[in-house]
C-alpha positions as CSV (number, residue, x, y, z in Angstrom):
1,X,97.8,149.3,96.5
2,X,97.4,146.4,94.0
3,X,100.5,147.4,92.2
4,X,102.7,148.0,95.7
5,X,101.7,144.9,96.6
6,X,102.9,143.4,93.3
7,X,106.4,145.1,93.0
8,X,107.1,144.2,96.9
9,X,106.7,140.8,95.8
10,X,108.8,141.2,92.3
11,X,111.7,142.8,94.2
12,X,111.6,139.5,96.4
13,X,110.0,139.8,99.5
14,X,108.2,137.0,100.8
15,X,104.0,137.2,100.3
16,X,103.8,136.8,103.9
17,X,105.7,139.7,104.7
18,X,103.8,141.7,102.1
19,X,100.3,140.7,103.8
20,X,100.9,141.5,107.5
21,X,103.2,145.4,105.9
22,X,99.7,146.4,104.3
23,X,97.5,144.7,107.2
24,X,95.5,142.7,104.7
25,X,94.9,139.1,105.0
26,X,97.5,136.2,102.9
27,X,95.1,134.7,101.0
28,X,94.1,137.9,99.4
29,X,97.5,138.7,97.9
30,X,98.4,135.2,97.3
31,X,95.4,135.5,95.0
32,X,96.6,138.6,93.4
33,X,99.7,137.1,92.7
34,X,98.5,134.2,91.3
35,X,96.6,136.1,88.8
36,X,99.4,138.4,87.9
37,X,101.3,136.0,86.8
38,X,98.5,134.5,84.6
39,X,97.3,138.0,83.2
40,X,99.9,140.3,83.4
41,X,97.6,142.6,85.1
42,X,97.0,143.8,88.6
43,X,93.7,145.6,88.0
44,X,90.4,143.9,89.6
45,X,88.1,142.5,86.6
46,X,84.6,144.0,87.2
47,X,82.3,141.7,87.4
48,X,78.4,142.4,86.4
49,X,76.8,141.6,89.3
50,X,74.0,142.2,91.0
51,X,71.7,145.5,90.0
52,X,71.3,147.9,92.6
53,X,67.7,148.9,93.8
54,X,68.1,151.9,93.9
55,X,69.7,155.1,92.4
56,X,71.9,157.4,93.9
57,X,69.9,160.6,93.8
58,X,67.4,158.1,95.7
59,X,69.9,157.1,98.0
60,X,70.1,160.6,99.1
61,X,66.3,160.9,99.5
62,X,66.3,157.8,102.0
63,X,69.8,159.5,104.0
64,X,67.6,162.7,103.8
65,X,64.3,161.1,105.1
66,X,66.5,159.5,107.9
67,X,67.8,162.8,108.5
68,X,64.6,165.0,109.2
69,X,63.8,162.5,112.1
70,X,66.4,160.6,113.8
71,X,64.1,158.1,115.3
72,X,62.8,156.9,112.3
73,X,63.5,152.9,111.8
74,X,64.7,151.6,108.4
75,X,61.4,149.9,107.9
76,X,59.7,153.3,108.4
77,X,61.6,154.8,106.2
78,X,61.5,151.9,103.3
79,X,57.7,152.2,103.9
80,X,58.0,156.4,103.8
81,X,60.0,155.7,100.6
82,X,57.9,152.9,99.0
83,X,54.7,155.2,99.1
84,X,56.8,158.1,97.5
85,X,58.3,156.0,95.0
86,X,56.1,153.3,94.3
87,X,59.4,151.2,94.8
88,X,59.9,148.3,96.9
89,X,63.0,148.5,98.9
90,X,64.2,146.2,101.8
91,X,65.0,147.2,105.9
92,X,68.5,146.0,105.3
93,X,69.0,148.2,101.6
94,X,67.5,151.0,103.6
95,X,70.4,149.8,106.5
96,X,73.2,149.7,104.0
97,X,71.9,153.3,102.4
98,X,71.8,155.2,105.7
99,X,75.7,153.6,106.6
100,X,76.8,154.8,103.3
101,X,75.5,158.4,104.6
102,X,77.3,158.2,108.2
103,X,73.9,157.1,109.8
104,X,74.4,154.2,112.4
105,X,71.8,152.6,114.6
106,X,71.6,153.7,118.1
107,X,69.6,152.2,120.7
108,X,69.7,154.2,124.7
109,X,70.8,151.9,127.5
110,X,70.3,152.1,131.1
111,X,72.6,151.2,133.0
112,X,72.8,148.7,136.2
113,X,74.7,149.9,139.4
114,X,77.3,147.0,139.0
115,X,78.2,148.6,135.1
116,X,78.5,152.0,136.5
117,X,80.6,151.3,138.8
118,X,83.2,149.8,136.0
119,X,82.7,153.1,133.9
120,X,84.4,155.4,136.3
121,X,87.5,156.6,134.7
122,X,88.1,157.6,130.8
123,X,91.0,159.4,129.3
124,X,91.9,163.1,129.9
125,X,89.8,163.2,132.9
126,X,86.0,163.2,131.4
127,X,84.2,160.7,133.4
128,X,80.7,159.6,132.9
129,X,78.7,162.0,134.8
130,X,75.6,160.7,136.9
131,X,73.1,163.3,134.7
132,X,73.9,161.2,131.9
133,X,73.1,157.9,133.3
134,X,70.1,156.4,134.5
135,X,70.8,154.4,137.6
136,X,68.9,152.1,139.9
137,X,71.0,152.2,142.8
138,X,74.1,154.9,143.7
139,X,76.8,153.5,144.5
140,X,80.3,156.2,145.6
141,X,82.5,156.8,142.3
142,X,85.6,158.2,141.6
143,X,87.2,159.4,138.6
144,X,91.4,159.9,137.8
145,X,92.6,161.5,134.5
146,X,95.3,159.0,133.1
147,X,98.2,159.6,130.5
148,X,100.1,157.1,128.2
149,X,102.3,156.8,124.7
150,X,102.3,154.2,122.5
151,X,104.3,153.8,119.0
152,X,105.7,150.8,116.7
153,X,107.6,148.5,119.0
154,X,107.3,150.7,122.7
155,X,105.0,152.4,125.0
156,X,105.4,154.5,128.2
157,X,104.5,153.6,131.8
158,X,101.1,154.7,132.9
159,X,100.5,157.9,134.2
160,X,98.2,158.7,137.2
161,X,96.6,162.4,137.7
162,X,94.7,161.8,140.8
163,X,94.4,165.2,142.6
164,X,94.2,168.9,140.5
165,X,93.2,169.7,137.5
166,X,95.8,169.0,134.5
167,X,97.1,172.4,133.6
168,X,99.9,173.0,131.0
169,X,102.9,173.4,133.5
170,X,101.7,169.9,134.9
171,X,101.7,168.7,131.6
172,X,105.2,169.7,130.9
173,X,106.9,168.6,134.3
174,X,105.0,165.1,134.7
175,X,104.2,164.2,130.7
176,X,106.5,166.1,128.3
177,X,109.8,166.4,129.9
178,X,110.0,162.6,131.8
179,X,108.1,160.6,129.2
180,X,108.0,162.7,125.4
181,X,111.8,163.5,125.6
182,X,112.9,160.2,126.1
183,X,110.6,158.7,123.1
184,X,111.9,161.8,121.3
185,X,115.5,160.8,122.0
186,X,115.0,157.0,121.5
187,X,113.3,157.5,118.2
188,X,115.4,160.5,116.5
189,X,114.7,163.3,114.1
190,X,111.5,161.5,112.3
191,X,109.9,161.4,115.7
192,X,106.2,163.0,115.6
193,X,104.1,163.4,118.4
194,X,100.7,163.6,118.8
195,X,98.3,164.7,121.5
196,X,94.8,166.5,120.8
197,X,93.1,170.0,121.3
198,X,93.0,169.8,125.2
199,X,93.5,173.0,127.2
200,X,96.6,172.2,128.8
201,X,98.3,171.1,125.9
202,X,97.7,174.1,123.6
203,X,99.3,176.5,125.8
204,X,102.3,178.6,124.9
205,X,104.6,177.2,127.5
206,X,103.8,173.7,126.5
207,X,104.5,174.8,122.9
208,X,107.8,176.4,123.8
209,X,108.8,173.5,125.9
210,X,108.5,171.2,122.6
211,X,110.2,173.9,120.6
212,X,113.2,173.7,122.9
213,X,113.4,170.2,122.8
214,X,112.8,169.4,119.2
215,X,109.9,167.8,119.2
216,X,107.5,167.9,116.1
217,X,103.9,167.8,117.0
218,X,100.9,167.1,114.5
219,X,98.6,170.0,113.9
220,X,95.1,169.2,115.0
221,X,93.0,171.7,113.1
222,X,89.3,172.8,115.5
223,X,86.8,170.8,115.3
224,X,88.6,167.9,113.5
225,X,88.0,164.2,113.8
226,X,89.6,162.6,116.7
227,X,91.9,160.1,114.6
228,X,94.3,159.7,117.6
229,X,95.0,155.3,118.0
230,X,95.6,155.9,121.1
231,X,91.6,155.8,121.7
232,X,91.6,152.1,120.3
233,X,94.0,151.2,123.1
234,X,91.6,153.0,125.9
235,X,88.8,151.0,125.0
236,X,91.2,147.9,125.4
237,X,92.1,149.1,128.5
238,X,89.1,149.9,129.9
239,X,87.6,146.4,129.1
240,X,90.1,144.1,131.2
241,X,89.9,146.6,133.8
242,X,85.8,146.2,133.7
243,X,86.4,142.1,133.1
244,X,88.6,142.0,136.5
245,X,87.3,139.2,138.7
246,X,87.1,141.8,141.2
247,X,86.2,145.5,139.7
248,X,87.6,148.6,141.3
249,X,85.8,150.0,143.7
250,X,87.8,152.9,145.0
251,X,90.7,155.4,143.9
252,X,93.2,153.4,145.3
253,X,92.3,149.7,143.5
254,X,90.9,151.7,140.6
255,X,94.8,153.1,140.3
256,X,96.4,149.7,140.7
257,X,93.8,148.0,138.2
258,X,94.8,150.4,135.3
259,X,98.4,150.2,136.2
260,X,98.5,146.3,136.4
261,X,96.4,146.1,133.5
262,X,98.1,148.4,131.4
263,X,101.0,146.4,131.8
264,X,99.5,143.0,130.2
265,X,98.3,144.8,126.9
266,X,100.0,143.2,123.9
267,X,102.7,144.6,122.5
268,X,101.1,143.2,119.1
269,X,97.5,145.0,119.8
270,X,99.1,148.5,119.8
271,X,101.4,148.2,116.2
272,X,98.3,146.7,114.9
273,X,96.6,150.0,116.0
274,X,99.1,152.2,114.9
275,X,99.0,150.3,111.4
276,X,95.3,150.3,111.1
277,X,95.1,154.6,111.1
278,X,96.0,154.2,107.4
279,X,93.1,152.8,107.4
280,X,90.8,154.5,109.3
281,X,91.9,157.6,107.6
282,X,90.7,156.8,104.6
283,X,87.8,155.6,105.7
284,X,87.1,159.1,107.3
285,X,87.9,160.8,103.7
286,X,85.9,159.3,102.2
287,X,82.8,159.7,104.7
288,X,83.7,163.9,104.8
289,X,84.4,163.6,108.3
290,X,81.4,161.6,109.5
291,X,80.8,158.8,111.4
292,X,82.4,155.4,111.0
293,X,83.4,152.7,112.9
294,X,86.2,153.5,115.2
């Protein structure tokens, strides 16, 4: 990347420009530039800082420990590890160890009435089902499945699935053929779309229907990481709808909430999504498919 950056800005584009293509901040490749031209070398000097406590064939024994019981703390397990080792190790080293394994801390939340009645609707129609919330009053929910596109520079209206269940023949007459075809026809032969490993749109008709219209669709392999941006831009969503000065309490204002809200996103929030996948795919590599911070 250092050396991209460095023959962008030989070939005469502006450092500016160069920071917000590769999503990095200006002061970093003004530095980089700065010692180019001094050194005549784009590769980082290593410093020798600090030595790390531990090793890694003892990092694994900490993700390990962590591992045989998920409720352990990080003190409990630097304790676990100092009487094992005889080595003095830190909560937050122990913290740092387990995040370099995919191992986050969780803490269970129970939720008020007033929240759950702002977590009623989610993508693809999975809602947040009472067994898996702890309530002290019940209050009448609803749920709607919702579907939207976004890409560089555009984005679809929102659409609304409020009665059935989304099956592939619905998915084709009120998703592919009124909102796909015209992204595919606005975009051109590079367009590639990308949905995920739902039901409806794995079926043969669906796939027939994009054959027909020429539009290439991103192989999600079973079981793969869900990588889609478009979940960035749900969370978005779903928090002006829940900061509303007056949250939805029915089908009908839950519909126009979405809608209206939908609307106000900035343009600017989803490229930056789109732009930060390159990003969160390597992340992903380099974790094997584990757990990082969406």
């Amino acid at each position: 990347m250092r050396g991209r950056i460095i023959g962008k800005i030989e070939e005469g584009r502006k450092i500016t420009d160069v920071a917000r293509e590769f999503d990095i901040a200006l002061s970093v490749v003004s530095r980089l530039w700065k010692s180019f031209k001094t050194t005549g070398m784009c590769s980082r000097r290593h410093g020798g800082g600090r030595v790390r406590s531990t090793t890694p064939a003892e990092d694994r024994c900490i993700v390990l420990s962590a591992k045989r019981n998920r409720r352990t703390t990080a003190q409990q397990v630097a304790n676990q590890f100092l009487a094992a080792s005889g080595k003095q190790i830190s909560r937050k080293t122990v913290a740092r160890r387990l995040r370099g394994g995919g191992l986050y801390a969780r803490r269970p939340v129970v939720l008020s009435s007033d929240c759950r009645r702002q977590l009623i609707w989610r993508e693809s129609g999975t809602a947040y089902r009472p067994e898996n919330i702890q309530e002290k009053d019940r209050y009448p929910t609803c749920s709607i499945m919702v579907w939207a596109g976004i890409m560089i520079n555009g984005r679809t209206r929102l659409h609304v699935v409020t009665n059935g269940t989304m099956t592939g023949q619905r998915y084709i007459d009120e998703v592919l053929l009124p909102h796909v075809r015209l992204f595919r026809g606005a975009v051109g032969d590079k367009f590639v779309f990308m949905d995920d490993n739902a039901t409806c749109h794995r079926t043969l008709a669906v796939q027939d229907c994009l054959d027909s219209e020429g539009i290439q669709r991103l192989v999600w392999p079973a079981r793969s990481p869900d990588l889609n941006p478009i979940e960035n831009v749900w969370d978005a969503l779903g928090r002006q709808v829940a900061g509303r000065n007056y949250p939805p309490t029915n089908k009908n204002t839950l519909i126009r909430a979405l809608t209206e809200e939908w609307d106000k996103l900035p343009q600017q929030l989803l490229d930056y999504v789109e732009r930060s996948m390159v990003r969160h795919v390597e992340c992903c590599i380099t974790l094997h498919g584990g757990h990082f911070p969406y």
